[in-house]
N, C-alpha and C positions, 0 to 999 in steps of 0.2 A: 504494500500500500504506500503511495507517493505520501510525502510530508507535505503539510499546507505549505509550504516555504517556497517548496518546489513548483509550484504551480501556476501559472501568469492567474494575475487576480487570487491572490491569496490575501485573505485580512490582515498575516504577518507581514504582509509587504506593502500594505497601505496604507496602514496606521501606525504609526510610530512607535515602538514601549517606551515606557515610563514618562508618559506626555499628558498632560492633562489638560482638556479642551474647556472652554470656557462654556460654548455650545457643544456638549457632545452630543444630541441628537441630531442634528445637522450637520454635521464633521461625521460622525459615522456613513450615514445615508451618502452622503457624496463619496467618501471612498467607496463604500459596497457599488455606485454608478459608476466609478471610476474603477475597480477594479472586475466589475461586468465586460466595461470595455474592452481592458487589457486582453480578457480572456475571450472575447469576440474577435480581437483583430489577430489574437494566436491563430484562429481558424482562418483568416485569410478573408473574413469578411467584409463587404463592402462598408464605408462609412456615410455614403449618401443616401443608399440605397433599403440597410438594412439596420446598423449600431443607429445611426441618428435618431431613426424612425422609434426603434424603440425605447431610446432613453426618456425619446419625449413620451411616450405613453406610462413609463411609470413613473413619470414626475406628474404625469396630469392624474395622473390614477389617487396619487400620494396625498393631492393636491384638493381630490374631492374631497376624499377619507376624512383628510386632515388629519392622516396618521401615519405615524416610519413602517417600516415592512416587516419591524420585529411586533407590531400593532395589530396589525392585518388580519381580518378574519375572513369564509368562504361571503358572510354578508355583505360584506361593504364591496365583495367587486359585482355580488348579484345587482344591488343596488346602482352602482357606474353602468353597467350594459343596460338596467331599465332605462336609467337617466339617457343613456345615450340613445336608446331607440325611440324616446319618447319627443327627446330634445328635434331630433334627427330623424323625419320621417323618409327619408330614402337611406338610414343607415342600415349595409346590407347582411347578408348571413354571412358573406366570405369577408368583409370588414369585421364580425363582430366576430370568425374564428382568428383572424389572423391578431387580433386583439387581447385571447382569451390563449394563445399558442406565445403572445411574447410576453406576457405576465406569467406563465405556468415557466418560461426558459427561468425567467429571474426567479423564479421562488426555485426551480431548482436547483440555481446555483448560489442563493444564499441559503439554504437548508442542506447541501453540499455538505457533509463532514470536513472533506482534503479541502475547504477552502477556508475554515475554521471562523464563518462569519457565526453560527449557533453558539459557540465560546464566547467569541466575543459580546455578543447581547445580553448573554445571560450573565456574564459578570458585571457587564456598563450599569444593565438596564435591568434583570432579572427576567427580564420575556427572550422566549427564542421566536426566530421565524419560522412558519409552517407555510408547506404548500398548502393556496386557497381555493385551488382548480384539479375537480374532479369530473370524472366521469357523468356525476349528476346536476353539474349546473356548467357545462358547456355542452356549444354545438357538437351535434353529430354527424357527421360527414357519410349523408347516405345517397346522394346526388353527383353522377359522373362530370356533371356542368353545372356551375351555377353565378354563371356571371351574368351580366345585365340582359334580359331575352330580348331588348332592343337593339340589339347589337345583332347585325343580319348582312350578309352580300346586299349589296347592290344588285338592282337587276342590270340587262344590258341596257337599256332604254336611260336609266338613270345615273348610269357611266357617261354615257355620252353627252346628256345632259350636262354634267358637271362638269365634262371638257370643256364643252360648248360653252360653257358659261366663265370657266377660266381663258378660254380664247377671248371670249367676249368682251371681258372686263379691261385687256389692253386695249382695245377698240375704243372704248367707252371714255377711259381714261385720257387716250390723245384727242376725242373729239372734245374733251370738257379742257385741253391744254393743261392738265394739270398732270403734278410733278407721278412717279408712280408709275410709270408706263414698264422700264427697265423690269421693275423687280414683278410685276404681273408676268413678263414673259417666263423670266424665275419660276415666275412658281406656275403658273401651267406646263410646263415642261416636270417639272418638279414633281406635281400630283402624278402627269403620268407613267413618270419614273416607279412612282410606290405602287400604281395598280401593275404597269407593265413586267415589275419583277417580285411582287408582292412579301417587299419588303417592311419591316421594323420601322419604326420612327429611327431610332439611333442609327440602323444600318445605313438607312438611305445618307441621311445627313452626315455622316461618318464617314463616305465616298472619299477616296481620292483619285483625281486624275490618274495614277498608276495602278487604280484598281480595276482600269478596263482590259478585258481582254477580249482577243480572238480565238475562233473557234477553227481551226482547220475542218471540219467537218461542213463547217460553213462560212464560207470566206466571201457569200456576197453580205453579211453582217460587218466588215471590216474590221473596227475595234468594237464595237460592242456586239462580239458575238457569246460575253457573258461578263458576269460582274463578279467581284472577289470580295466577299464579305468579308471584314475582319473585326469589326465591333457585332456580331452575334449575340444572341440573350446567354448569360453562363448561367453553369449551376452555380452554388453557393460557395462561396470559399474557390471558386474555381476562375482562371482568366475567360474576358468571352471568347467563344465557340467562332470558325472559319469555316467557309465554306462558299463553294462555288453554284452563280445560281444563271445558267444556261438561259438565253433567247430562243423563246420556242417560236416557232413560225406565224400562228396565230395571233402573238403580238409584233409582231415584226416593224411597223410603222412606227415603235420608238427608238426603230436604229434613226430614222432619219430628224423625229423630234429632236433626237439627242446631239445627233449632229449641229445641227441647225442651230442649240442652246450655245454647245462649248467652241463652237467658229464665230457666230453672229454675237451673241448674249452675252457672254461670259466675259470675251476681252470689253467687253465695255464697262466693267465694271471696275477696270483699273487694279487688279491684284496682282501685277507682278508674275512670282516665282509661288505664291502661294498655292498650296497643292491641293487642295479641296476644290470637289468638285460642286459641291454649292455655297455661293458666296453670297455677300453682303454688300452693300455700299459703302461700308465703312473698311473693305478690304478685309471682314474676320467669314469665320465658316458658320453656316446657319447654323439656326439651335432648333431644337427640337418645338421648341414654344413657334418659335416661329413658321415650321411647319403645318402645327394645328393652325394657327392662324391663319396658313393661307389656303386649307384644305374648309375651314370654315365662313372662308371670304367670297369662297364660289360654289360653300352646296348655299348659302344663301340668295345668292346670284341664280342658280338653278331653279331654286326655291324646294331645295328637298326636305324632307323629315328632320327634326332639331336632332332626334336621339343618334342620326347617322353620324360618326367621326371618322381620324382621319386611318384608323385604325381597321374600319371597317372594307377597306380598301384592299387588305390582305386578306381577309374571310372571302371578297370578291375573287382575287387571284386564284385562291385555294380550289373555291367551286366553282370555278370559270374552266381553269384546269382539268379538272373534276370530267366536266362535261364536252371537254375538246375529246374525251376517252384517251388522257395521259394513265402512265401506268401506277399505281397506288403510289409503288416505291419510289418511282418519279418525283411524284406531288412533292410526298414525304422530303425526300434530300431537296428539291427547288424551296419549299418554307422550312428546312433545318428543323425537323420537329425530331427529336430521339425514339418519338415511338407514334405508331400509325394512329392508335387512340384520340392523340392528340389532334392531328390531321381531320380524322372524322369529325369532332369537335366543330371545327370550322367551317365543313361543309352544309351547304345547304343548298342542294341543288332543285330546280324549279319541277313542278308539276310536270311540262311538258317533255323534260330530260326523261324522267320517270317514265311515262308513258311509252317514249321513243323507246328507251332499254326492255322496256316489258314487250312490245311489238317485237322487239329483235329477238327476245330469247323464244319466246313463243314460236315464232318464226320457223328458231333452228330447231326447238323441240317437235312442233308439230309441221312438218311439210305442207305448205298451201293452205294452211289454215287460213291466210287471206285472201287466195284468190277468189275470185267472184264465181260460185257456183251457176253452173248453164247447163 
């Protein structure tokens, strides 16, 4: 058995001996957060993504309570989830397990023996911490999906739409003479960059000019006969995931989009030697925010559904895919999913696919079942 000492986040290495705080409840409470951390970033996990998120949740947790976590009882966090669903009528079930999954980490790593934070309480304060989260007062994960059910493909009709309306809006912009014209071409090329390879937020804007490639297989695609992802979603504790995501023929009309962005568009934007392949006017690489913005500047322009984002555009690729009859494991490796599950997730192919594939298999099962009896 490791010694507490031994341990990133161990209470002997946070707290001083022989020191006496003036506030010891609040000098404890922050090392225990501060030595959570330590033992978070031993795993290699993110700090914007993941330690942040949770520090602030058991400080806001700590914060209703109005009590330390050697305090804590299973009540006061049933009590935080009422308040929060009550507070928060769109607060969802996968918000309120991922809520109830980073309070359960922290209690058990100060109820941890090898990190000797139960010692220390009960000598400071005379309470130890206890895990507050059991089986009987969290979510139960009995649903393969459960993210927003307004989250859907695009049909084709409202793809085009959405182009049409991002082509539009430079139109619109030169005939009003105002400034904006530039970065509307930006970002219509942009959008159909994320349907055309049904990509990530971060992947697309993550691009560099050296991440285009050719395809000898298909060499009227020139350089964009495929893209080299290297900002991918990772697992935990992991660098993000690479991979290569092929120009299938069906989209093909964003070789020449793309062309047309990084010869016409792009040097006017004055960036030099900078290697991104979408830029700013201020010569830095877009952000991700600014992507939603411009993906939500022409479904308005379109006038599509509020709940559509820019996200939804991959769920499009996915089942669009789907329905060109690409091969599962295709799909699979073009959206980087690790497991087909996931893939299915995303699809949602239309009525009339269905019907087409049911005609065909019928078809091969039964001979002539169509033909017109005479």
């Amino acid at each position: 058995m490791a010694k507490a000492a031994d341990l990133a986040g161990a209470a002997r290495l946070m707290l001083v001996d022989g020191i006496s705080y003036l506030d010891p409840e609040p000098a404890v409470f922050e090392a225990m957060l501060e030595g959570w951390t330590k033992q978070q970033r031993a795993r290699f996990l993110k700090w914007d993504g993941t330690i942040k998120p949770r520090l602030s949740l058991v400080r806001r947790f700590a914060e209703y309570s109005n009590q330390y976590p050697w305090q804590w009882q299973s009540v006061e966090f049933e009590a935080f989830i009422d308040h929060l669903r009550t507070k928060t009528p769109t607060f969802t079930v996968s918000s309120g397990r991922n809520y109830q999954n980073h309070l359960r980490l922290f209690c058990e790593y100060i109820t941890d023996p090898r990190y000797g934070w139960m010692s220390v309480c009960q000598e400071r304060f005379g309470e130890v911490p206890v895990q507050i989260l059991h089986e009987w007062n969290t979510v139960t994960h009995v649903s393969e999906y459960e993210g927003d059910p307004s989250r859907r493909p695009l049909t084709y009709d409202e793809i085009q739409d959405l182009f049409d309306a991002a082509d539009g809006r430079v139109e619109e912009i030169r005939k009003h003479g105002r400034k904006g014209a530039l970065t509307a071409m930006r970002d219509s090329a942009l959008l159909k960059t994320y349907y055309a390879y049904g990509m990530r937020r971060r992947e697309n804007v993550g691009l560099d000019l050296a991440d285009l490639r050719r395809n000898a297989k298909a060499p009227q695609y020139r350089r964009h006969g495929a893209v080299f992802v290297r900002w991918g979603k990772s697992s935990k504790g992991s660098p993000p995931k690479r991979r290569t995501i092929f120009t299938v023929p069906e989209m093909d009309w964003i070789v020449d989009d793309l062309d047309h962005y990084l010869t016409e568009v792009r040097p006017r934007f004055n960036v030099g030697k900078h290697p991104a392949i979408w830029v700013t006017e201020r010569a830095g690489r877009l952000s991700r925010r600014s992507a939603n913005e411009a993906f939500e500047a022409a479904r308005q322009a379109a006038d599509l559904p509020e709940e559509l984002e820019l996200h939804c555009l991959r769920h499009s690729y996915i089942t669009h895919l789907t329905e060109f009859d690409c091969p599962e494991r295709f799909v699979q490796d073009q959206a980087g999913h690790g497991y087909a599950s996931t893939t299915a997730l995303y699809t949602g192919v239309s009525d009339e696919y269905r019907n087409r594939l049911l005609h065909k298999k019928l078809g091969q099962r039964f001979p002539g079942i169509w033909e017109d009896p005479k």
